[in-house]
C-alpha positions as CSV (number, residue, x, y, z in Angstrom):
1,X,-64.7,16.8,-17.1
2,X,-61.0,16.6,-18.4
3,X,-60.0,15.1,-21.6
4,X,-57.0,14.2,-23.4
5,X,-56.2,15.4,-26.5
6,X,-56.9,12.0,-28.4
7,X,-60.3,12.2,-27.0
8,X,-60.6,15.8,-28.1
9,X,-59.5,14.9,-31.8
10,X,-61.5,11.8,-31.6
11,X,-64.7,13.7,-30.3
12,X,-63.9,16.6,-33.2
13,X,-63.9,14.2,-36.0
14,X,-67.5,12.0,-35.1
15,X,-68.9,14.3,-32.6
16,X,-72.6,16.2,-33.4
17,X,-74.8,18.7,-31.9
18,X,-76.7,16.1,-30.9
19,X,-75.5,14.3,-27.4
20,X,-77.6,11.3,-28.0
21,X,-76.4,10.7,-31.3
22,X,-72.6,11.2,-30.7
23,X,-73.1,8.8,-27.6
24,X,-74.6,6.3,-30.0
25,X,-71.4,7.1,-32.8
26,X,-69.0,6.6,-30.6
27,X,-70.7,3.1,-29.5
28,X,-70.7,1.8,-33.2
29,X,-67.4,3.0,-33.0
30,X,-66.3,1.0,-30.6
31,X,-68.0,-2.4,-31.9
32,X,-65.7,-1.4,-35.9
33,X,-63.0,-1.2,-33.7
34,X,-61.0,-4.1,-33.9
35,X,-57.6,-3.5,-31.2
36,X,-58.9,-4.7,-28.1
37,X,-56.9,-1.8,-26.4
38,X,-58.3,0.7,-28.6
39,X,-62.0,-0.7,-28.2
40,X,-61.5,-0.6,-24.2
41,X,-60.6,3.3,-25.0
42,X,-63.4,3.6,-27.0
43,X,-65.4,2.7,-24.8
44,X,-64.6,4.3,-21.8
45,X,-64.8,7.5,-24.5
46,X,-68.4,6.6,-24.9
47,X,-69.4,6.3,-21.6
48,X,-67.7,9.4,-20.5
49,X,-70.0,11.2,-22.7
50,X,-72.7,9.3,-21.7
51,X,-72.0,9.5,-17.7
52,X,-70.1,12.6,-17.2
53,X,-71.9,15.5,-19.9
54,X,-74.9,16.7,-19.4
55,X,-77.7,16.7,-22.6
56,X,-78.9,19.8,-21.5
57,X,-75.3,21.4,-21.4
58,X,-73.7,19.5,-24.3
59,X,-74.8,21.8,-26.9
60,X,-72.1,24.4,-25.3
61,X,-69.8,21.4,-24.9
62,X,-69.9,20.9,-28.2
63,X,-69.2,24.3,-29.6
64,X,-66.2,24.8,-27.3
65,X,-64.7,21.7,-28.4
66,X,-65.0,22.9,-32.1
67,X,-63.5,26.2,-31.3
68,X,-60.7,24.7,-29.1
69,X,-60.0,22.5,-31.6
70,X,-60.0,24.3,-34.6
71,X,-57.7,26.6,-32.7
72,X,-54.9,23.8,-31.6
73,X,-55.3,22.6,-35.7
74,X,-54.7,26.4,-37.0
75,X,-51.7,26.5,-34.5
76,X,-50.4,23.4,-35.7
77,X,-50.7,24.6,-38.9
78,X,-48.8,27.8,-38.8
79,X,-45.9,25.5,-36.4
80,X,-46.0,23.7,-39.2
81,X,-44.9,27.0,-41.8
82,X,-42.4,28.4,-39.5
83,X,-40.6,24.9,-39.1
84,X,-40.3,25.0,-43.8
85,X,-39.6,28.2,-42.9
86,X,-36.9,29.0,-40.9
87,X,-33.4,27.3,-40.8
88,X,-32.1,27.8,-37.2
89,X,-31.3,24.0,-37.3
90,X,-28.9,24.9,-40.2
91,X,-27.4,27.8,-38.8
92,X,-26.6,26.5,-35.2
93,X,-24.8,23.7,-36.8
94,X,-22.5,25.6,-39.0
95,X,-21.5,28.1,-36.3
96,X,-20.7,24.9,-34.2
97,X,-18.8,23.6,-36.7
């Protein structure tokens, strides 16, 4: 099953060990949700994970997705430090100049 990175962030912030109860988050989700575009994502998020995973294989789902994403937020993190940190933008411009 391939997901983007929204649903990946989305699934990291109300996702649980359990696969019935994050099917049934994401479907109160949806009904708070106000956008009509965003609900029909939302939506289509929760029936993915209804449909598509497995309950008997979304335990290791779910600990993958942690670990992927707690990855892509400690690299974003440490982007985040070497962009305060270095000044090549700086630099290039004033040999251009």
């Amino acid at each position: 099953m391939k997901l983007s990175i929204q649903e990946k962030k989305i699934l990291y912030a109300f996702a649980c060990p359990n696969h019935h109860n994050t099917v049934t988050r994401l479907k109160w989700l949806t009904a708070l949700t106000v956008d009509p575009k965003a609900k029909r994502w939302m939506l289509g998020l929760a029936r993915k994970m209804e449909n598509e995973v497995e309950e008997h294989w979304y335990p290791c789902f779910y600990q993958r997705l942690r670990m992927e994403m707690a990855k892509y937020y400690e690299t974003k993190k440490y982007l985040r430090m070497v962009e305060k940190s270095t000044d090549y933008e700086e630099d290039l411009y004033d040999e251009a100049v």
